[in-house]
N, C-alpha and C positions, 0 to 999 in steps of 0.2 A: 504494500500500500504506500503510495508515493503521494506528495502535495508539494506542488512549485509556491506553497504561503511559507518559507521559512523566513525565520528572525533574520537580521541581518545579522554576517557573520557568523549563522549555523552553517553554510553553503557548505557539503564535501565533508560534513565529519561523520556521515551516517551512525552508526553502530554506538561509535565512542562520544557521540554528542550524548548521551546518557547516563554516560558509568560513573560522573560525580553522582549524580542523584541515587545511584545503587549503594554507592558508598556513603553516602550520608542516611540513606535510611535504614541500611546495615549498621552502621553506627549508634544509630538513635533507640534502633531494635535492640542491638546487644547490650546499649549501656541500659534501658530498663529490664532486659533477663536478667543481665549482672548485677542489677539492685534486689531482683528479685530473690535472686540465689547470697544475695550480700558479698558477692566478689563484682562490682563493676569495673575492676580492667581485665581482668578476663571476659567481662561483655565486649567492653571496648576493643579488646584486640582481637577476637573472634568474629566477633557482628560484621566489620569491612570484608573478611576473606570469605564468611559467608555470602555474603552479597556479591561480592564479585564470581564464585562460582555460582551461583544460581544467574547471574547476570548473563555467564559464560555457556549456561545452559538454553537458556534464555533464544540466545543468539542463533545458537545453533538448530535450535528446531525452527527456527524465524526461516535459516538459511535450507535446510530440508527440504520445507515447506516451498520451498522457491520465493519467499515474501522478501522485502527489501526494506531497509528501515528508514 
């Protein structure tokens, strides 16, 4: 699914125009588990790399799919 409305300045990053938002909400996720579990750096430093491989998964079935980001 393609749209010629992008911001200015998204032009050309397809895929990676995303991956701060995986990691901040990977972030945000882990540090409330990690309070939950009462270690929030072990949220903190887990929450991003989760993110990034789900992101990483993400992608990949995107590309499968033949879909384009």
């Amino acid at each position: 699914m393609t749209s010629d409305n992008t911001p200015p300045g998204a032009a050309g990053l397809g895929v990676w125009g995303n991956l701060g938002v995986w990691i901040a909400f990977g972030s945000a996720f882990g540090l409330i588990v990690g309070l939950f579990f009462d270690n929030a750096g072990l949220g903190l430093a887990l929450g991003p790399g989760v993110a990034v491989a789900v992101w990483a998964v993400v992608v990949a079935q995107r590309n499968d799919a033949g879909e384009s980001s």
